[in-house]
C-alpha positions as CSV (number, residue, x, y, z in Angstrom):
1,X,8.0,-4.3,-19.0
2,X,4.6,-2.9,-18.3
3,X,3.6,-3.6,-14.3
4,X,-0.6,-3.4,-14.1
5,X,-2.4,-5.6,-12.4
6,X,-5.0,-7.8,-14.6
7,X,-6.2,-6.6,-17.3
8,X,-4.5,-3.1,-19.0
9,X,-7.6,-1.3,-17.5
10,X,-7.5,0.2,-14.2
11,X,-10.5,-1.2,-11.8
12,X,-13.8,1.0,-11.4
13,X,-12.7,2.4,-7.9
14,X,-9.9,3.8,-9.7
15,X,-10.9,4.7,-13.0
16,X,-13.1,7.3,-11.4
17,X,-10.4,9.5,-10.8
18,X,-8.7,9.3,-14.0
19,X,-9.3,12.3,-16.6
20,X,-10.4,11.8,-20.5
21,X,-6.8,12.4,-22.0
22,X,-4.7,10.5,-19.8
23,X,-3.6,6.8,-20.1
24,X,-2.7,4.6,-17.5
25,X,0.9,3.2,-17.8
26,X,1.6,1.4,-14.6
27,X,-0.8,0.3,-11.6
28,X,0.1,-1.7,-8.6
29,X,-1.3,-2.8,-5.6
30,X,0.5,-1.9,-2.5
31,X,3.1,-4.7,-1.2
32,X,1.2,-7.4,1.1
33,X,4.4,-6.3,3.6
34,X,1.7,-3.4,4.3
35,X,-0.1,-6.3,6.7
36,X,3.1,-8.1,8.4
37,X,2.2,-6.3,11.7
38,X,-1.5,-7.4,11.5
39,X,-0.9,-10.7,10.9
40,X,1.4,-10.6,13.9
41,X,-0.7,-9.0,16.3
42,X,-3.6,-11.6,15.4
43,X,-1.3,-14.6,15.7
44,X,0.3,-12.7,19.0
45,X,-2.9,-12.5,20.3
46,X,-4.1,-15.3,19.8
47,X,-1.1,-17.2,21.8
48,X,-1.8,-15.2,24.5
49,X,-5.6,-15.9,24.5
50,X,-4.3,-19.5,24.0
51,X,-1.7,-19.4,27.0
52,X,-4.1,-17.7,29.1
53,X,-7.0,-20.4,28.4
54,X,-4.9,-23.0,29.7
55,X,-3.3,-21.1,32.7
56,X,-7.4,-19.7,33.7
57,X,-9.1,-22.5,32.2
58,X,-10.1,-24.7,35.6
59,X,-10.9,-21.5,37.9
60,X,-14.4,-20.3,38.3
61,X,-13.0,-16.8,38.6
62,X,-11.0,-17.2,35.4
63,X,-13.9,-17.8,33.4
64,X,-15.2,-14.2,33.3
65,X,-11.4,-13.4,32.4
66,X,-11.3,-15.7,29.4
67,X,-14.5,-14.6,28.2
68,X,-12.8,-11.1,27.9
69,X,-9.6,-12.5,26.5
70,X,-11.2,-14.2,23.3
71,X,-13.7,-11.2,22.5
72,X,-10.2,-9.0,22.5
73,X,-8.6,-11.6,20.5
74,X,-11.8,-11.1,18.2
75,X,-11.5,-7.4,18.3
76,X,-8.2,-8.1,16.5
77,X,-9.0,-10.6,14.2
78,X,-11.8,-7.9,13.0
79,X,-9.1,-5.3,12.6
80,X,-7.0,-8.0,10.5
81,X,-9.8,-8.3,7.8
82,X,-10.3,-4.5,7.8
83,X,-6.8,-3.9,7.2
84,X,-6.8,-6.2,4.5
85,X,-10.0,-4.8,2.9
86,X,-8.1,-1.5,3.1
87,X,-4.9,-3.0,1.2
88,X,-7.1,-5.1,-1.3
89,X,-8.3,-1.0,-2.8
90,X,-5.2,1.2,-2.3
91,X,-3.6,1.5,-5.6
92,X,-0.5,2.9,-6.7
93,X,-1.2,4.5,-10.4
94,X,0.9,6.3,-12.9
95,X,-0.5,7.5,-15.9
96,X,0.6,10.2,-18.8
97,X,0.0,13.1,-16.8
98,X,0.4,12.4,-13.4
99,X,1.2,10.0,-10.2
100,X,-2.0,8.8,-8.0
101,X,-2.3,6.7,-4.7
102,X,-6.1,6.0,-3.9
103,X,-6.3,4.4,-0.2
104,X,-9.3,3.8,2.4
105,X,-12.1,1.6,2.3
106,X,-14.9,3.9,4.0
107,X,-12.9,7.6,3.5
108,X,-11.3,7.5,0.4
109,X,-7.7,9.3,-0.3
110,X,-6.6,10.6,-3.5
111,X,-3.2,12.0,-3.1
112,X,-1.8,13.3,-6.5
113,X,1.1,14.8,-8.2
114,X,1.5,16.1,-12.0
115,X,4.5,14.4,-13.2
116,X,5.9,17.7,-14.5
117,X,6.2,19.1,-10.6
118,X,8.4,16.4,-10.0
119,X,12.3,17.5,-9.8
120,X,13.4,14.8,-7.6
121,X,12.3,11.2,-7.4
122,X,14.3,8.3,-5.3
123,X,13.5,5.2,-4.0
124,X,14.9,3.1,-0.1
125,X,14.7,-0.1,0.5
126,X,15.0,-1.4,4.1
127,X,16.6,-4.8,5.0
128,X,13.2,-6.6,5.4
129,X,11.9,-4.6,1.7
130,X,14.7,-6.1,0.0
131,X,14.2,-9.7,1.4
132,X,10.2,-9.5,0.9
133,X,10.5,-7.2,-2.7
134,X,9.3,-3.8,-1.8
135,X,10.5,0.0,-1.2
136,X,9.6,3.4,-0.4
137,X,9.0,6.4,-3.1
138,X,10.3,9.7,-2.4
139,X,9.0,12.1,-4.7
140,X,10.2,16.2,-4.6
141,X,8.8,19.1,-6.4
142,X,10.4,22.6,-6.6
143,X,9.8,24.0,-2.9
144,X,6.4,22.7,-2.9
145,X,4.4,20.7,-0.2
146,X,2.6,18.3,-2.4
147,X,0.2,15.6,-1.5
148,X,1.9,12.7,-2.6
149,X,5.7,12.9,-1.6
150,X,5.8,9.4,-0.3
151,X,4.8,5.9,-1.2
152,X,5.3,3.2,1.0
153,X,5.2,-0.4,0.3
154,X,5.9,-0.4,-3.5
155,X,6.1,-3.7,-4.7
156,X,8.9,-3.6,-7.6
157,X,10.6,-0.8,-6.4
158,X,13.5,-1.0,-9.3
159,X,11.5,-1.5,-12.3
160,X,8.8,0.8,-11.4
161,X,11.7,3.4,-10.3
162,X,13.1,3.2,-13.8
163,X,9.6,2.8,-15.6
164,X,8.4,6.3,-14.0
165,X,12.3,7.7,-14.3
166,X,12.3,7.0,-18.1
167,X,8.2,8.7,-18.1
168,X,9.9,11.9,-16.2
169,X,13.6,12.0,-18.4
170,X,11.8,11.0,-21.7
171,X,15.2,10.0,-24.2
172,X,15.3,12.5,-27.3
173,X,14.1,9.4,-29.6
174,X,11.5,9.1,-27.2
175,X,10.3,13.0,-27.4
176,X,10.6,13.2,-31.0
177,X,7.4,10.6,-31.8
């Protein structure tokens, strides 16, 4: 089973990064876990705002006060669609030659690792990652410091850890073609 988003072709914001000879093999999007806290600080905020609306609402004083509330409430709702714009381009790519994660929106971040420096490769899953469907990478190389030794948020986290497993330990049938 091949995991990509749509289309077998990795998207422009991507693609830029990829060199002549490789080929893409898997690409996935970051799990939509990555914004549970965001949502919950929006929705948090806005029950305070809410609360406080009705406890201020008939003062004269507590008008100022409300005025502030809402325009923090805003502040967060703005962060919520920024964190979302952020998730909607980080992109988890393996290809023939090597393991990419492309995040930011305004700053981009291209953290790479050859596939052939990787000696060590596990995956964890916390209680709320196996409820929602996603893990954590741990990639090792040999007593290196490389740029991409974790990835959070993997949707899939089984299949892709077998999918990049079976890339790394290649079977003798599979090294012969």
């Amino acid at each position: 089973m091949r995991l990509v988003t749509h289309g077998d072709s990795a998207p422009a914001s991507v693609n830029r990064y990829l060199l002549p000879h490789e080929q893409q093999v898997l690409m996935v999007r970051r799990h939509p876990a990555i914004l549970l806290r965001p949502v919950a600080e929006v929705f948090g905020g806005l029950i305070v705002a809410g609360l406080l609306s009705k406890f201020f609402g008939g003062t004269e004083a507590g008008g100022t006060a409300l005025v502030v509330v809402w325009w923090l409430w805003l502040l967060l709702l703005i962060r919520f669609v920024w964190k979302v714009a952020e998730w909607s381009v980080d992109y988890f790519v393996v290809t023939s030659k090597r393991m990419l994660l492309t995040t930011g929106l305004i700053t981009r971040k291209v953290a790479m690792m050859p596939l052939g420096k990787v000696t060590d490769m596990s995956f964890q899953r916390s209680l709320l990652g196996r409820m929602l469907g996603y893990g954590e990478f741990i990639l090792e190389s040999a007593g290196q410091d490389q740029a991409l030794s974790t990835v959070e948020y993997i949707p899939y986290p089984e299949t892709l850890y077998l999918e990049v497993c079976q890339m790394l330990f290649p079977s003798k049938d599979d090294s012969d073609d």
